[in-house]
Structures are given as C-alpha cells and as structure tokens.
DSSP file (Angstrom, degrees, kcal/mol; ACC not computed):
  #  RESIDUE AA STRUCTURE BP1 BP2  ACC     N-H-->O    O-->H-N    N-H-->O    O-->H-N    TCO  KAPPA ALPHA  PHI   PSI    X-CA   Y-CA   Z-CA
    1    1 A X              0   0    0      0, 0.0     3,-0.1     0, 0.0     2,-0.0   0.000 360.0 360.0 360.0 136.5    0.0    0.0    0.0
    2    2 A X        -     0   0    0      1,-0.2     3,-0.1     0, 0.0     0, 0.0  -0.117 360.0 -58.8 -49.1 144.4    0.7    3.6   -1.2
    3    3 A X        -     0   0    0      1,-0.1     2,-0.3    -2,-0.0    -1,-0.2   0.068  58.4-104.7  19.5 124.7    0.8    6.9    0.6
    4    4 A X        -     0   0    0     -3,-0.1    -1,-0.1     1,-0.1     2,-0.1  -0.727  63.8 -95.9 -67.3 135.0   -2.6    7.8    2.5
    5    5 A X        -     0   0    0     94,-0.4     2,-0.1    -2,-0.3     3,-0.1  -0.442  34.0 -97.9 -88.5 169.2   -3.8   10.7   -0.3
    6    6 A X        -     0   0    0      1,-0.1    -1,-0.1    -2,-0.1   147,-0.0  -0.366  39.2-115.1 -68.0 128.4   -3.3   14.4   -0.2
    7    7 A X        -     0   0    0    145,-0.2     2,-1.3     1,-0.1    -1,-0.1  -0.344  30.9-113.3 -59.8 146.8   -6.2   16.1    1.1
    8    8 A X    >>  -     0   0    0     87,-0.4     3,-3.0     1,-0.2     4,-2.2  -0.291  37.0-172.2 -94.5  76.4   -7.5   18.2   -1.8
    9    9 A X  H 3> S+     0   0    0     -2,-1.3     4,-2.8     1,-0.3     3,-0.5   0.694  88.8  36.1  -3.1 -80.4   -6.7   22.1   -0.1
   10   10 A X  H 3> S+     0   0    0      1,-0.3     4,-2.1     2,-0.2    -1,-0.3   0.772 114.9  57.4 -68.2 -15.2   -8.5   24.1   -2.9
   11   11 A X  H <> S+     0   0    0     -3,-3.0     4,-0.7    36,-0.3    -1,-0.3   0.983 112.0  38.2 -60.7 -57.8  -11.1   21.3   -3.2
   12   12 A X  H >X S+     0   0    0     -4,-2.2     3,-2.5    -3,-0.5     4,-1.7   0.995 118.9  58.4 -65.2 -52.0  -12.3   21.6    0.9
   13   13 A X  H 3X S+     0   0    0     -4,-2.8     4,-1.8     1,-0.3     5,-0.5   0.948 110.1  34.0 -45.7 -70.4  -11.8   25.5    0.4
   14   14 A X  H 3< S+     0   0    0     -4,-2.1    -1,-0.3     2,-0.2     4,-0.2   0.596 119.8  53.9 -78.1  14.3  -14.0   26.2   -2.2
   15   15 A X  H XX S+     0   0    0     -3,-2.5     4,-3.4    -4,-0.7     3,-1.1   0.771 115.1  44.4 -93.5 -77.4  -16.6   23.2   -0.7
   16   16 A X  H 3X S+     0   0    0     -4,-1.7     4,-3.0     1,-0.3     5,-0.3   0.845 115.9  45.9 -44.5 -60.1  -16.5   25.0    2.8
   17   17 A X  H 3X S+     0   0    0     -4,-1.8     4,-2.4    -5,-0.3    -1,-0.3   0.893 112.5  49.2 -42.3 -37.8  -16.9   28.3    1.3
   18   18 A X  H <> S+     0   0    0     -3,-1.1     4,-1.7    -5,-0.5     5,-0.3   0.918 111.0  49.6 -62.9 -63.2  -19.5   27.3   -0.7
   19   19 A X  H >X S+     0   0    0     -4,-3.4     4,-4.3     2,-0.2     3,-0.6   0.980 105.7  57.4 -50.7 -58.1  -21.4   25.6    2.1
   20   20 A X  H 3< S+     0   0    0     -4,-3.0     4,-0.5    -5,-0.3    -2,-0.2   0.770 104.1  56.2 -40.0 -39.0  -21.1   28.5    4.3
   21   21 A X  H 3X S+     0   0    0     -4,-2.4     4,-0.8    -5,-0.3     3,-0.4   0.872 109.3  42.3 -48.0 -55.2  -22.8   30.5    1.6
   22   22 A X  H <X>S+     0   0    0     -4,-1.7     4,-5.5    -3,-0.6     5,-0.5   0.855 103.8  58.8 -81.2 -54.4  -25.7   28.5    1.4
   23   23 A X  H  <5S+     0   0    0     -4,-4.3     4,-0.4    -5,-0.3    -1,-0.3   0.763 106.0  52.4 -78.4  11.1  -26.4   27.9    4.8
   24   24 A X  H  >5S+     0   0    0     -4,-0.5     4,-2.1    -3,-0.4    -2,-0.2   0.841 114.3  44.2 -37.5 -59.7  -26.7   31.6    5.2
   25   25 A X  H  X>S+     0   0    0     -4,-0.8     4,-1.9     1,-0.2     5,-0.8   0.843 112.6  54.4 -70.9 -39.0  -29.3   31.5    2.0
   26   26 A X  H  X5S+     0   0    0     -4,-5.5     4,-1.1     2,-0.2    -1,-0.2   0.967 108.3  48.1 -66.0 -29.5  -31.1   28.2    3.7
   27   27 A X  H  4<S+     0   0    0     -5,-0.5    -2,-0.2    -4,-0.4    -1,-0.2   0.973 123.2  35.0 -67.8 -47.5  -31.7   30.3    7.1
   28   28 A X  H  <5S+     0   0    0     -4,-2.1    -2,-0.2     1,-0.1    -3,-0.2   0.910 139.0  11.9 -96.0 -27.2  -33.0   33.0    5.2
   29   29 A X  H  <5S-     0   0    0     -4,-1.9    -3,-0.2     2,-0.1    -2,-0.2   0.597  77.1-147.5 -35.9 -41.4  -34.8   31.4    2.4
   30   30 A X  S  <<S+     0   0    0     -4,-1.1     2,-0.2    -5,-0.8    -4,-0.2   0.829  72.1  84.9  51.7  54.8  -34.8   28.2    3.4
   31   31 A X        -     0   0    0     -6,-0.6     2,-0.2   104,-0.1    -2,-0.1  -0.779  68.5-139.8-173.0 133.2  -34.6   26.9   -0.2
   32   32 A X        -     0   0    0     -2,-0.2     2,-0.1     1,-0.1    52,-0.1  -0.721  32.0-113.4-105.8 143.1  -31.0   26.4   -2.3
   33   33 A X     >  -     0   0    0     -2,-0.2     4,-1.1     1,-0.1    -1,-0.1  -0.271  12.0-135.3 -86.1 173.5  -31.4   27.5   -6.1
   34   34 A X  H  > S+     0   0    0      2,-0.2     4,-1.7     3,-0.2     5,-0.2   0.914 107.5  57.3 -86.3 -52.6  -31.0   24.4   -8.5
   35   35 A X  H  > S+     0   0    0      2,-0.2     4,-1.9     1,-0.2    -1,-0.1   0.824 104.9  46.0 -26.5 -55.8  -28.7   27.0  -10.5
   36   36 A X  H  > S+     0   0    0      1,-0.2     4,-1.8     2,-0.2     5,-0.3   0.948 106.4  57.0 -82.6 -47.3  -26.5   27.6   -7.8
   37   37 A X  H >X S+     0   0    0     -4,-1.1     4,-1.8     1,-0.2     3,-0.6   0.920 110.1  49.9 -55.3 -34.1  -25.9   23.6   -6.6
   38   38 A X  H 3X S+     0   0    0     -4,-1.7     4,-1.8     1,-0.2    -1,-0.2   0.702 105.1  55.3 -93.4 -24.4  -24.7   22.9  -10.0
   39   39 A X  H 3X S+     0   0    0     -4,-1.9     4,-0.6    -5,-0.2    -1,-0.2   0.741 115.0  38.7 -63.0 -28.5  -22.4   26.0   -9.6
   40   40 A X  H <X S+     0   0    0     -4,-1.8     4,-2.6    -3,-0.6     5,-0.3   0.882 116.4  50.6 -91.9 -53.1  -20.7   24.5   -6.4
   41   41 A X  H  X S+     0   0    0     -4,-1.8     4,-2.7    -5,-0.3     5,-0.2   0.947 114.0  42.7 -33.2 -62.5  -20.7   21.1   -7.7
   42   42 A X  H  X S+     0   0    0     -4,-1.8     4,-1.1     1,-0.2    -1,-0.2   0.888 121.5  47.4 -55.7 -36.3  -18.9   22.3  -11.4
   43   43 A X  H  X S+     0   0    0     -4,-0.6     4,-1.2     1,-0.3     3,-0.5   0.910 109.0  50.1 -95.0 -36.4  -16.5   24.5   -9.0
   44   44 A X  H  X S+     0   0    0     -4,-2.6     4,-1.6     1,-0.3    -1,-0.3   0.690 112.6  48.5 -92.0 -40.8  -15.7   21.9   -6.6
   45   45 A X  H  X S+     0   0    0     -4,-2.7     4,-1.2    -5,-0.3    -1,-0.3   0.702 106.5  52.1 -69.9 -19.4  -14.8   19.6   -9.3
   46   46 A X  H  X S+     0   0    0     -4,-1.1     4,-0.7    -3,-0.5    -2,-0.3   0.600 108.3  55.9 -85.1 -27.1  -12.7   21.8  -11.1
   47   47 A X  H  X S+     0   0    0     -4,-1.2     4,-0.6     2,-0.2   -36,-0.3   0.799 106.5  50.5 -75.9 -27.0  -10.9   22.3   -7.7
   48   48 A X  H ><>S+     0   0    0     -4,-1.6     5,-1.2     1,-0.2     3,-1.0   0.960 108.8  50.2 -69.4 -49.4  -10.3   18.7   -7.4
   49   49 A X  H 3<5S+     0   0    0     -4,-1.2     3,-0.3     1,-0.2    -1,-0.2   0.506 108.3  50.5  -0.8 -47.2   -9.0   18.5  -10.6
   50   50 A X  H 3<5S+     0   0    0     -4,-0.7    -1,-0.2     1,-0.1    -2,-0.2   0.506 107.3  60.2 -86.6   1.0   -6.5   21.5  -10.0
   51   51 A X  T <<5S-     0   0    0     -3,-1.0    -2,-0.2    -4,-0.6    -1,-0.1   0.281 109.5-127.9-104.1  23.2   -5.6   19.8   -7.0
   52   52 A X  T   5 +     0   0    0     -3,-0.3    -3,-0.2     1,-0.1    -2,-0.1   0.905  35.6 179.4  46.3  56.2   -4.4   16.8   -8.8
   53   53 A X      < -     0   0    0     -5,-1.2     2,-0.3     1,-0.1    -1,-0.1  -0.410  29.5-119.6 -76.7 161.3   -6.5   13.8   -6.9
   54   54 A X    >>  -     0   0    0     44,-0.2     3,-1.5     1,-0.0     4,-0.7  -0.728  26.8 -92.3 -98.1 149.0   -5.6   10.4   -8.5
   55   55 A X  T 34 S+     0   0    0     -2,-0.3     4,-0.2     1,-0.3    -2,-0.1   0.460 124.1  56.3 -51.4  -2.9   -7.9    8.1  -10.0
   56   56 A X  T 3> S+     0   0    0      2,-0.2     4,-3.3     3,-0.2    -1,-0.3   0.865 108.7  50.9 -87.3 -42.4   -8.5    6.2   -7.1
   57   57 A X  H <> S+     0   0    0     -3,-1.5     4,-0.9     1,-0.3    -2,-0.2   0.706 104.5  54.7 -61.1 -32.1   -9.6    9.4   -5.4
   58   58 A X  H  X S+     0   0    0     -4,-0.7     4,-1.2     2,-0.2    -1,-0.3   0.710 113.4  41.3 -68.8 -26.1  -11.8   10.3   -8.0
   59   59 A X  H >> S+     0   0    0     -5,-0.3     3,-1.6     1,-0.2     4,-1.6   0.963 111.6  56.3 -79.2 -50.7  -13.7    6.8   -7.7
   60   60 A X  H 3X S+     0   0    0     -4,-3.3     4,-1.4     1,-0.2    -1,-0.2   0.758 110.1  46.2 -32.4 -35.7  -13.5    7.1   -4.1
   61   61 A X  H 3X S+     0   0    0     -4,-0.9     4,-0.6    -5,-0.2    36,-0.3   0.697 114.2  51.4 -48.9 -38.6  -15.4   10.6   -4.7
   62   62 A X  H <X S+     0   0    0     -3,-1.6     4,-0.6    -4,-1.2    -2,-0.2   0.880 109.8  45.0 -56.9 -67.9  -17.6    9.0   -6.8
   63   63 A X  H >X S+     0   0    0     -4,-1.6     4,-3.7     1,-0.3     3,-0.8   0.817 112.4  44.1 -81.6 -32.5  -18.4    6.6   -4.8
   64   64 A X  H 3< S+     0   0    0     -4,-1.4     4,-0.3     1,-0.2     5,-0.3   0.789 114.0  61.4 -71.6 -38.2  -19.0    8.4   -1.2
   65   65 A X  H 3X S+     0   0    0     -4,-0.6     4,-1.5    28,-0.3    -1,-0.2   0.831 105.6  40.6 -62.6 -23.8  -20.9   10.9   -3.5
   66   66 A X  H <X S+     0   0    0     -3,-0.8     4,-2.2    -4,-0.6     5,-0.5   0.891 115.0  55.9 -83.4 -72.0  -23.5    8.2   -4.7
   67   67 A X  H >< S+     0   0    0     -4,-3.7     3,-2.0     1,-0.2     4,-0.5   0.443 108.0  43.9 -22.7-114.4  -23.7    6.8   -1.2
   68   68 A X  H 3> S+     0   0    0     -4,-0.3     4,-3.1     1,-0.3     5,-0.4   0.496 115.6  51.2 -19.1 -74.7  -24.6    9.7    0.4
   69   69 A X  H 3X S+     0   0    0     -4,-1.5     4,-0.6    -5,-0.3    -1,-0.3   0.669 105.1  51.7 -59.0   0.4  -27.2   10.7   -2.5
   70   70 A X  H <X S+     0   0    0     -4,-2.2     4,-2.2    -3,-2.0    -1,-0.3   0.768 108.7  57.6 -95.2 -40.0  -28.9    7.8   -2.6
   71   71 A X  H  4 S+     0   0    0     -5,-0.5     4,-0.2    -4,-0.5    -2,-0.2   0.870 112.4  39.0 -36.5 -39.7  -29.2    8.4    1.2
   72   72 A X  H  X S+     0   0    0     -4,-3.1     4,-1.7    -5,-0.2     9,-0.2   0.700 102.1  66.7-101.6 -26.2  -30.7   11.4    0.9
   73   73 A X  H >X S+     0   0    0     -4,-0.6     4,-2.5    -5,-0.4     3,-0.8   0.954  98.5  51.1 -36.4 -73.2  -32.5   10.7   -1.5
   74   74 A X  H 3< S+     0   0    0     -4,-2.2     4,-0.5     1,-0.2    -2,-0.2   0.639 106.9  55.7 -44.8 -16.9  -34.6    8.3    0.4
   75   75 A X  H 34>S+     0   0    0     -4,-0.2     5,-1.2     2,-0.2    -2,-0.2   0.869 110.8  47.8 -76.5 -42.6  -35.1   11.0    3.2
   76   76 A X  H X<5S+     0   0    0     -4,-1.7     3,-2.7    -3,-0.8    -2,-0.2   0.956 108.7  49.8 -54.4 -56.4  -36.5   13.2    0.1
   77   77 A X  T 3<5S+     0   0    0     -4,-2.5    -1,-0.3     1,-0.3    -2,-0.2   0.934 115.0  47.4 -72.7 -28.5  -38.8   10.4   -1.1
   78   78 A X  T 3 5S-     0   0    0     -4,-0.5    -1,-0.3    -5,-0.3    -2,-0.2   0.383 119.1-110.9 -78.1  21.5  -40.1   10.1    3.1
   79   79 A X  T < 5S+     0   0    0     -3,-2.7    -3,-0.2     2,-0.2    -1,-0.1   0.191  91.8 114.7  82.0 -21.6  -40.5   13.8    3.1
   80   80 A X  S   <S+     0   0    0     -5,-1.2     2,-0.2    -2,-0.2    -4,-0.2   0.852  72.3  46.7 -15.0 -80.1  -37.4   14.2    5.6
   81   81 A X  S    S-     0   0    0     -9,-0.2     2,-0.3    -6,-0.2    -2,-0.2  -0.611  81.7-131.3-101.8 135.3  -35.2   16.0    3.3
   82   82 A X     >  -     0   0    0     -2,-0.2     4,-1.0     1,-0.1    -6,-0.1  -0.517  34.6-107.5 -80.7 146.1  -36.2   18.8    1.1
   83   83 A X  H  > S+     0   0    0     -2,-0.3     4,-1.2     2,-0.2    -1,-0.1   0.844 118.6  63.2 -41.0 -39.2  -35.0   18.4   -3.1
   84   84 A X  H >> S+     0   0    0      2,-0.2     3,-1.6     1,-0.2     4,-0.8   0.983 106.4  44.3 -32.6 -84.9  -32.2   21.2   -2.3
   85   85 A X  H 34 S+     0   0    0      1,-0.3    -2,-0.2     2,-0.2    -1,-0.2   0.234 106.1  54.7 -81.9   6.2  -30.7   19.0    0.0
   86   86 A X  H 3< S+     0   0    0     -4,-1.0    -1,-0.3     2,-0.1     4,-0.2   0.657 113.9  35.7 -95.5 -10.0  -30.6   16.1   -1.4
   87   87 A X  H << S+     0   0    0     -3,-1.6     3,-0.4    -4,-1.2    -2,-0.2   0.687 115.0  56.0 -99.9   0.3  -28.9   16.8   -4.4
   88   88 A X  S >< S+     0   0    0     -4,-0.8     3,-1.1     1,-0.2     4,-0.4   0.648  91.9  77.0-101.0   3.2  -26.6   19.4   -2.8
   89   89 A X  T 3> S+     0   0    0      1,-0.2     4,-1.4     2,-0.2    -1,-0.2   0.589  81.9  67.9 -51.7 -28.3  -25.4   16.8   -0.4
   90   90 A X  H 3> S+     0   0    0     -3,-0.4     4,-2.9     1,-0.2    -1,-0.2   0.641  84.9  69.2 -67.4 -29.2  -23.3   15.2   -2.8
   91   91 A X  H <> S+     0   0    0     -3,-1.1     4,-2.7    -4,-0.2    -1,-0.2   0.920 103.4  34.4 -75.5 -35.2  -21.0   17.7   -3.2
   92   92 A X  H  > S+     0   0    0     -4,-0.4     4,-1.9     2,-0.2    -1,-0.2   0.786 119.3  56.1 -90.6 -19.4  -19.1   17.8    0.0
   93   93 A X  H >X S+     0   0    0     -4,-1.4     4,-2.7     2,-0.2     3,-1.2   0.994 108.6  46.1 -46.0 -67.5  -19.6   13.8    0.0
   94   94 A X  H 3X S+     0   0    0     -4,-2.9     4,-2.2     1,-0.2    -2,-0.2   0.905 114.3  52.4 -43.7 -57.3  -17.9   14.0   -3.5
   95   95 A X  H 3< S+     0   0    0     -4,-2.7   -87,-0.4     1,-0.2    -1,-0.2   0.866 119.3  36.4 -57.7 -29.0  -15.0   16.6   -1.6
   96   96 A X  H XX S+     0   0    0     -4,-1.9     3,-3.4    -3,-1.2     4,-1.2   0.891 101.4  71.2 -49.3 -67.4  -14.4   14.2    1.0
   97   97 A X  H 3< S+     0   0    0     -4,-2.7     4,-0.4   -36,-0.3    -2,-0.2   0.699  89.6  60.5   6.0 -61.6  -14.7   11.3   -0.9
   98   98 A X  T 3< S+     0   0    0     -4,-2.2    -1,-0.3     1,-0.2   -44,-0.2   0.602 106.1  54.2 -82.0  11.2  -11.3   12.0   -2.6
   99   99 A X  T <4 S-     0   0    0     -3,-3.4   -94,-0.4     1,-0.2    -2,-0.2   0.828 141.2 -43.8 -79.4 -62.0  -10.0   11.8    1.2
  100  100 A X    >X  -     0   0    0     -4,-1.2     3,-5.1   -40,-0.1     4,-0.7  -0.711  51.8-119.9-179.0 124.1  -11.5    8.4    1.9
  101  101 A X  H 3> S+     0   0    0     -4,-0.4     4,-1.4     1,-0.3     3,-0.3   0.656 113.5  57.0 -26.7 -41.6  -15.2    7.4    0.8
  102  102 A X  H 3> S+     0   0    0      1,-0.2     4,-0.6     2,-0.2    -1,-0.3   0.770  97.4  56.3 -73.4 -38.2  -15.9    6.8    4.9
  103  103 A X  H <> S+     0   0    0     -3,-5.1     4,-0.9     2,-0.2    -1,-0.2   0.661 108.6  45.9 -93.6   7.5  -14.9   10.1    5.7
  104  104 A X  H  X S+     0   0    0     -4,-0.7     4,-2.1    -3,-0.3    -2,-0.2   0.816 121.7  42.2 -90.0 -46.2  -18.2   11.9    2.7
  105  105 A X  H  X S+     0   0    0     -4,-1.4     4,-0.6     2,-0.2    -2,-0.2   0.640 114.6  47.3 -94.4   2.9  -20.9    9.2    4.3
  106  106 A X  H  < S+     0   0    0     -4,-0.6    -1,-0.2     2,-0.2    -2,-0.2   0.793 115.4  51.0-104.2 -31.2  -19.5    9.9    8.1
  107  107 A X  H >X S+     0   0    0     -4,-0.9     4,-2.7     2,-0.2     3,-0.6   0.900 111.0  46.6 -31.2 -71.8  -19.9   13.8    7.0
  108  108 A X  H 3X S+     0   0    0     -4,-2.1     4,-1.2     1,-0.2    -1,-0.2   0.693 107.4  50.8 -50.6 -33.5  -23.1   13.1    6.0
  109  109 A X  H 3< S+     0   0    0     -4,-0.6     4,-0.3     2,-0.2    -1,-0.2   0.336 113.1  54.4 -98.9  13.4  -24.6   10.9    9.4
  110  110 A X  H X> S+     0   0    0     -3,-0.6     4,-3.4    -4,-0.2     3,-0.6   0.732 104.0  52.4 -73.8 -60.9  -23.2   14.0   11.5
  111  111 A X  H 3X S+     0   0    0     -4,-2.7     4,-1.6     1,-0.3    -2,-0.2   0.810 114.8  42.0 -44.3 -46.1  -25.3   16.2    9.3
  112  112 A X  H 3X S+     0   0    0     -4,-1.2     4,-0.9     2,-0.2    -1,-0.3   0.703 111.6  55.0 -41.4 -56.6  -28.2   14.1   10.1
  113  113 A X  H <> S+     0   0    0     -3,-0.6     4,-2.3    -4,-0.3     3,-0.3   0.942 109.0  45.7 -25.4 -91.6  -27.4   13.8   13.4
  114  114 A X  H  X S+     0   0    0     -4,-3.4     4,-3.7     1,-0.2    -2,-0.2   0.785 107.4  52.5 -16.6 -64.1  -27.2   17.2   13.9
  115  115 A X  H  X S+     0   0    0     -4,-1.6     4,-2.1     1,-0.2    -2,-0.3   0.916 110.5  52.1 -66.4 -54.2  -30.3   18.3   12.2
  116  116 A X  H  X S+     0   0    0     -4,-0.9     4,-2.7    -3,-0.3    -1,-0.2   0.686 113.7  47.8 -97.6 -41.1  -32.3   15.6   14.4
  117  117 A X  H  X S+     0   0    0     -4,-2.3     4,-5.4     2,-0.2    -1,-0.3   0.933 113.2  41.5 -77.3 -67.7  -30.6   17.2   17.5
  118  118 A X  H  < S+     0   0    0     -4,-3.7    -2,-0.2    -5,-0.2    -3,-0.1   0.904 114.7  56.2 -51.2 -31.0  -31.3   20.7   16.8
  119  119 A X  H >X S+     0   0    0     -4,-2.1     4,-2.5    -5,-0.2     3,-1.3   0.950 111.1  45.8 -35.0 -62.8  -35.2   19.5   15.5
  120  120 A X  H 3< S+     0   0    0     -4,-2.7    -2,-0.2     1,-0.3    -3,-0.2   0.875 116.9  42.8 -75.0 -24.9  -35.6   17.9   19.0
  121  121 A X  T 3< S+     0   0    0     -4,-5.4    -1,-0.3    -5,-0.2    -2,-0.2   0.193 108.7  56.5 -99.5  34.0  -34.2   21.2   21.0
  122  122 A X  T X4 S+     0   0    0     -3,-1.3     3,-3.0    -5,-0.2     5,-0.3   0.618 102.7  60.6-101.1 -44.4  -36.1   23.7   18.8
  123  123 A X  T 3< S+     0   0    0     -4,-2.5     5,-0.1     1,-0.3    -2,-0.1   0.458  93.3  61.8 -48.7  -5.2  -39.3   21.7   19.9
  124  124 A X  T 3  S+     0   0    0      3,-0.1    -1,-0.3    -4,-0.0    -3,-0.1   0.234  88.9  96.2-101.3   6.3  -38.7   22.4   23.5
  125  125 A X  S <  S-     0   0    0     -3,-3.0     3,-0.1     2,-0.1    -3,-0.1  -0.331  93.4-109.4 -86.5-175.7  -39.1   26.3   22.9
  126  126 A X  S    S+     0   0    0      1,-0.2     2,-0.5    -2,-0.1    -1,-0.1   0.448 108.9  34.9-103.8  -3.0  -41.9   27.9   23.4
  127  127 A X  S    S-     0   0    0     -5,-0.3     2,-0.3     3,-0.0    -1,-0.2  -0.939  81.2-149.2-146.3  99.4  -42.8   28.6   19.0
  128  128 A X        -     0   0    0     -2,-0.5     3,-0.2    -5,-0.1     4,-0.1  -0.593  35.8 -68.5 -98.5-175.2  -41.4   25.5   17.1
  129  129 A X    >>  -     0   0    0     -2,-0.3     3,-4.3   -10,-0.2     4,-0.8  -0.254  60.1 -89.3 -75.0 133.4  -40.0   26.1   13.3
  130  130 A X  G >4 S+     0   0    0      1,-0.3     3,-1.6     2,-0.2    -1,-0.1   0.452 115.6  10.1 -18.9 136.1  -42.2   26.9   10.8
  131  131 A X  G 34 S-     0   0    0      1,-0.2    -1,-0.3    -3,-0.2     3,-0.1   0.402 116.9 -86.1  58.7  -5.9  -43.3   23.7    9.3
  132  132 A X  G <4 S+     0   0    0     -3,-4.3     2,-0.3     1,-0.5    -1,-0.2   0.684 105.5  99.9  94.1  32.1  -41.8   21.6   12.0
  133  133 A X    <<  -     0   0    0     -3,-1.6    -1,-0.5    -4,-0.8     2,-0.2  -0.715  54.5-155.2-134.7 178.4  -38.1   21.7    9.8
  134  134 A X        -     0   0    0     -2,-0.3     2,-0.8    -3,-0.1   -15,-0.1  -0.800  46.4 -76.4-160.0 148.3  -35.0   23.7   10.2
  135  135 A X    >   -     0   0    0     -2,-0.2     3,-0.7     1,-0.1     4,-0.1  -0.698  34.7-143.0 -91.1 118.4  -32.8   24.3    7.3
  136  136 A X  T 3> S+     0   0    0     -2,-0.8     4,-2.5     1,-0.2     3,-0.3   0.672  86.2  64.6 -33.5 -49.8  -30.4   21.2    6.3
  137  137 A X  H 3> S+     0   0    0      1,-0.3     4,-2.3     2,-0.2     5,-0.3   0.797  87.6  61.8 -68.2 -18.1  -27.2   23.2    5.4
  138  138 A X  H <> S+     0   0    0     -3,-0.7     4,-2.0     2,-0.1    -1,-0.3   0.993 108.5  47.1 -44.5 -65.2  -26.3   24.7    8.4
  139  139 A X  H  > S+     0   0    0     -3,-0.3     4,-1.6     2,-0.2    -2,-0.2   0.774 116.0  41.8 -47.0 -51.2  -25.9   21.1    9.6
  140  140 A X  H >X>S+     0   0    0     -4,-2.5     3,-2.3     2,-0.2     4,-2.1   0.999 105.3  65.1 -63.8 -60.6  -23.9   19.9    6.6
  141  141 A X  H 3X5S+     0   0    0     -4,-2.3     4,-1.0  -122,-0.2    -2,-0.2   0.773 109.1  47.7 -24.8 -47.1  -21.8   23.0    6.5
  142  142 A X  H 3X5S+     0   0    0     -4,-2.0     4,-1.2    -5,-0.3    -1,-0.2   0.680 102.1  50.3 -50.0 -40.9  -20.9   21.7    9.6
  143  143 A X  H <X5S+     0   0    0     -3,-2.3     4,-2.1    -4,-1.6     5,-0.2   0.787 110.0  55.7 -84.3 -31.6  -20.1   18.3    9.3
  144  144 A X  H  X5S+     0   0    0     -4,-2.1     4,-1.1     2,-0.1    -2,-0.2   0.779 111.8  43.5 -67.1 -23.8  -17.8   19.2    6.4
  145  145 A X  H  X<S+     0   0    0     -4,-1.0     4,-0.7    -5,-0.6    -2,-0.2   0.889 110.3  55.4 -68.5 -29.3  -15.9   21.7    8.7
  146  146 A X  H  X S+     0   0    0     -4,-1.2     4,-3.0     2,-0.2     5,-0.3   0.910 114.1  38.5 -78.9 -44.6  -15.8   19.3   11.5
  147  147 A X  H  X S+     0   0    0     -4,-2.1     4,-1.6     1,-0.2     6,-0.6   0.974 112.3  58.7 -39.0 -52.8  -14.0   16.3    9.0
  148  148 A X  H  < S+     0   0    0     -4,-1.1    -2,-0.2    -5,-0.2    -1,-0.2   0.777 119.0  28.9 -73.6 -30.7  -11.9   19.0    7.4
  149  149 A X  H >< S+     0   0    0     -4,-0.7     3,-3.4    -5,-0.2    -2,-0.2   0.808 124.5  41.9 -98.9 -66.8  -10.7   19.6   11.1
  150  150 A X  H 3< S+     0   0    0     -4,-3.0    -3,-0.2     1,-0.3    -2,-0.2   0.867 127.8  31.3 -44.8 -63.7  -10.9   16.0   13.1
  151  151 A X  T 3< S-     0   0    0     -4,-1.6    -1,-0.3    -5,-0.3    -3,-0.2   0.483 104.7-128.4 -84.9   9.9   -9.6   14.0   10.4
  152  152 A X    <         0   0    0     -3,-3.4  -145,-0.2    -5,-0.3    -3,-0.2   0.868 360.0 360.0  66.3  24.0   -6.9   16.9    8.5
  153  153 A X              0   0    0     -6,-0.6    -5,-0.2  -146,-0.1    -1,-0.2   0.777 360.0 360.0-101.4 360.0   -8.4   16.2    5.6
C-alpha cells in the first residue's frame, strides 16, 4: 500500500466556502437555487482537478458521492429532506470522498445527526420552526468543517 492521499486544499476551500454560503441562503430562504448547486458542484470539481487527486480518489469521490445521494434521496422520497438537500449533499460527500469514501458518508450521518438534535431542541421552545423543519445546510456546513478539522483532511 501507497501513501494515504493528499487532502485536496482548494477542493475543501471552495466546498466549505461554498457551504457557508448557502447555509446563510437556507436560514433565510430556506430553499437552495438548482442554478447555484450545480455552480458549487462544477467549481468543486474543477478544484479537485486543479488539485491533482488520482484516479482512485476520484472513484473514491464517486463513490461516497453516490452513497450519500442515494441516502438522501430516500429521506426526500419520506419527506425528511427537502430536493435542495438532497442533491446538494453530494457535493461535499464527492470533496471528501477523494480523502477516503468513509470520511463523505460519516460527513453526511453527522449532518443528520445534527439536524435531528437541533429539531428535537427547537421543539422544547416555546414557538417550534415553521413547518416543523429547520434548514439542512447549516448542519452539513458543519459536518464538512468538522472532517476537514478531526480527520486533517
């Protein structure tokens, strides 16, 4: 066995900016444009790409990106997860991904996690959130900042 691979720097930068963006636009919309996931997606690959991952790292990307949307996906089809957030879920799986596959779906059951925790303590106020949801990208933004720091990647 090789090397453990190089985390991809400009990849996680422009995924974490990019996330940060958006869960700003989910709090205060609470809906991500279609337009704009396909802008983070394209950028995010084109930063993996300038950051030279290897072909194992792109299938690993791949693959941790399919996982995860096909997770989320099935939260969409129970009503869970809003259409936004399942298809923009993929991307930071995909940035992860080219770290190790484990560390895009472990990114992803944090997010989950998260949202499920902050759900159950917004319901102990006194006014719970409009429609009985809170908006998903906070949460992810977060679990991709929290990999990108526990695991260095």
């Amino acid at each position: 066995m090789g090397a453990p691979p190089t985390a991809p720097a400009t990849a996680l930068t422009v995924a974490i900016a990019g996330m940060l963006a958006f869960a700003v636009v989910d709090l205060w919309r609470e809906e991500i444009e279609d337009w704009a996931t396909i802008a983070l997606a394209v950028a995010t690959v084109s930063a993996l790409a300038y950051d030279g991952v290897s072909a194992a790292q792109w299938v690993a990307a791949a693959l941790s990106a399919a996982v995860v949307f096909l997770a989320y996906l099935e939260l969409g089809m129970r009503g869970v997860m809003g259409g936004g957030d399942v298809k923009l879920a993929a991307v930071p799986a995909l940035t992860l991904g080219a770290v190790s596959p484990f560390l895009g779906v472990w990114a992803a059951a944090v997010a989950i996690l998260l949202q499920q925790v902050l759900l159950r303590a917004s319901t102990w106020r006194a006014r719970p959130p409009a429609g009985g949801a809170l908006p998903h990208v906070p949460a992810m933004a977060a679990a991709l900042i929290a990999a990108a720091i526990v695991f260095g990647a």
